[in-house]
C-alpha positions in Angstrom: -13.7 5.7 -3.5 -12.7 2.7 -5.5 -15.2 0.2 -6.6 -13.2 -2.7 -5.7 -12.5 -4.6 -2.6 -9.1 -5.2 -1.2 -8.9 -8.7 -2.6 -10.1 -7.7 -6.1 -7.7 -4.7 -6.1 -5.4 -7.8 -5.6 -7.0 -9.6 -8.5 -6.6 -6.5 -10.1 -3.0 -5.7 -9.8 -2.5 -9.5 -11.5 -4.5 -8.7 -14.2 -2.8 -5.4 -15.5 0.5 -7.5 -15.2 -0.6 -10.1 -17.4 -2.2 -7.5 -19.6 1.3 -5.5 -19.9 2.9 -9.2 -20.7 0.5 -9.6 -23.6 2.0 -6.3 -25.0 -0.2 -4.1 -23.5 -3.7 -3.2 -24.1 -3.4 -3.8 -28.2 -2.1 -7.4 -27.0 -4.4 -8.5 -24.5 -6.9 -7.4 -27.0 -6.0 -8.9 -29.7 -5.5 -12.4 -27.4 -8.6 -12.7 -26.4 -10.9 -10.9 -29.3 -12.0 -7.8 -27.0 -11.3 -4.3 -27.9 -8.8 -2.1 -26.5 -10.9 0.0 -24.9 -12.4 -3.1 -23.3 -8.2 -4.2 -22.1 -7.6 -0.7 -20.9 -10.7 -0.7 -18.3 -9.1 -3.8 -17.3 -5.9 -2.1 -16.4 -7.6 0.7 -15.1 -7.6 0.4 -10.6 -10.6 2.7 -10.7 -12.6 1.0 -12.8 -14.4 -2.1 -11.2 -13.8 -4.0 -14.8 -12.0 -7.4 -15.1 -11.7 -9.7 -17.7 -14.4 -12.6 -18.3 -13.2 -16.5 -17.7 -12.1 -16.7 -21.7 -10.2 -14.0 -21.4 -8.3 -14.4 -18.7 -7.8 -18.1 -19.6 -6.7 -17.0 -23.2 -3.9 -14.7 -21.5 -2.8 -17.3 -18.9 -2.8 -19.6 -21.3 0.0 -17.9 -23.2 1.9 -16.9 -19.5 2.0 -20.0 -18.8 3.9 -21.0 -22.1 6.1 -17.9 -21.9 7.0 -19.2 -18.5 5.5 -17.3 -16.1 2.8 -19.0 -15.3 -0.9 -18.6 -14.8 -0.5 -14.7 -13.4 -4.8 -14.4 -13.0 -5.6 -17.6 -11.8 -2.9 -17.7 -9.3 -4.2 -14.3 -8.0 -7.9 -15.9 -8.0 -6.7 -18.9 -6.1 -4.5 -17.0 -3.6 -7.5 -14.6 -2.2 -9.8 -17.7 -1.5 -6.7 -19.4 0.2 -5.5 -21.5 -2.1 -2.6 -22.4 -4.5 -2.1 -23.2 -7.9 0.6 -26.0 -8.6 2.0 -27.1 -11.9 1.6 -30.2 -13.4 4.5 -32.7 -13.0 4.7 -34.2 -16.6 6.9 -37.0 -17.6 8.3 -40.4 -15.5 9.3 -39.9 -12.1 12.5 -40.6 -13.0 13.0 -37.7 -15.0 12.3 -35.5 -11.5 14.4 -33.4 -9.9 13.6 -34.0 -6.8 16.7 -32.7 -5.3 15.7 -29.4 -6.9 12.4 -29.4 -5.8 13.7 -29.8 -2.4 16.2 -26.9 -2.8 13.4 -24.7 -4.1 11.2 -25.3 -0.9 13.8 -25.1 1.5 15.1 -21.7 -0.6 11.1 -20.4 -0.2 10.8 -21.6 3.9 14.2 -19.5 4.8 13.5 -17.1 3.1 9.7 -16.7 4.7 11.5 -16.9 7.8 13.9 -14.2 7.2 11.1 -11.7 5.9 9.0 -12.8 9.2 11.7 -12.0 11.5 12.4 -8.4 9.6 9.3 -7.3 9.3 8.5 -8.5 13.3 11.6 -7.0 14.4 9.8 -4.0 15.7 6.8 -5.6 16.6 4.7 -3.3 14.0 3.6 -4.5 10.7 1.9 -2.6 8.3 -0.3 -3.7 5.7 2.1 -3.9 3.0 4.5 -6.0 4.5 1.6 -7.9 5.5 0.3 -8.8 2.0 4.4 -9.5 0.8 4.1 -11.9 3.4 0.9 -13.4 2.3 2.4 -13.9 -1.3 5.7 -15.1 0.5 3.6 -18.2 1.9 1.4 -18.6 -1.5 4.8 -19.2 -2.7 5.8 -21.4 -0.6 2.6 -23.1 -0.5 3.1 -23.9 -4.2 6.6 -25.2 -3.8 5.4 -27.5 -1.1 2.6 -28.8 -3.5 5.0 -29.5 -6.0 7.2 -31.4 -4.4 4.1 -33.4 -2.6 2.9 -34.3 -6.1 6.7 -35.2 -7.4 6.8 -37.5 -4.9 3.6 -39.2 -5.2 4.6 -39.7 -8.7 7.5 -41.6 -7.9 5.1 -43.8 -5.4 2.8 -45.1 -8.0 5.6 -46.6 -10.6 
């Protein structure tokens, strides 16, 4: 029986995909001054290991340079219901808001088209279930985006 509950399998699964980002277990070691052995367990679903706040700071630190955001926090956030959102930097001015506005609308149809697919025939399992879940964290975080764009553009 694994250790872990549902949500920290969840957690989990986050981890060992920033872990392979950082180059694997030599990587993630070498980022945050564990061993590999150590970086391993963490990729490991049967072993109840996950990496300590500096590590898992130090690796999102460098996803979210490299783009692809803060994989472990967003994971964290997500199981206790809530969403992690981007900082808008620079002048309001300098927003796309129109983008912003595609990017939500793009994340709200296509919520809606996974709904209606995976209600279709009134049975969903638990995988389509937790696609769903991260469909709507997604969507969450486009929404908060945009809310904070805009509230930029109301304080100049």
């Amino acid at each position: 029986m694994n250790p872990l509950s549902p949500s920290l399998l969840r957690v989990k699964r986050a981890v060992r995909e920033a872990v392979q980002r950082m180059g694997g277990t030599e990587g993630a070691a070498a980022t945050t001054g564990r061993t590999k052995s150590t970086a391993g367990r963490w990729m490991n679903l049967n072993e109840a290991d996950l990496p300590p706040i500096d590590a898992a700071f130090a690796m999102d630190e460098i996803l979210v340079a490299s783009g692809a955001g803060p994989l472990i926090l967003r994971a964290m956030a997500r199981e206790l219901g809530q969403s992690v959102v981007a900082q808008v930097e620079g002048e309001a001015d300098g927003c796309d808001y129109h983008m912003a506005l595609a990017m939500t609308s793009q994340g709200s149809g296509s919520l809606a088209a996974t709904l209606a697919t995976a209600l279709s025939d009134k049975k969903v399992n638990k995988a389509a279930l937790d696609y769903l879940r991260l469909k709507i964290a997604d969507l969450q975080d486009d929404l908060a985006k945009l809310s904070m764009m805009l509230a930029a553009g109301e304080s100049e």
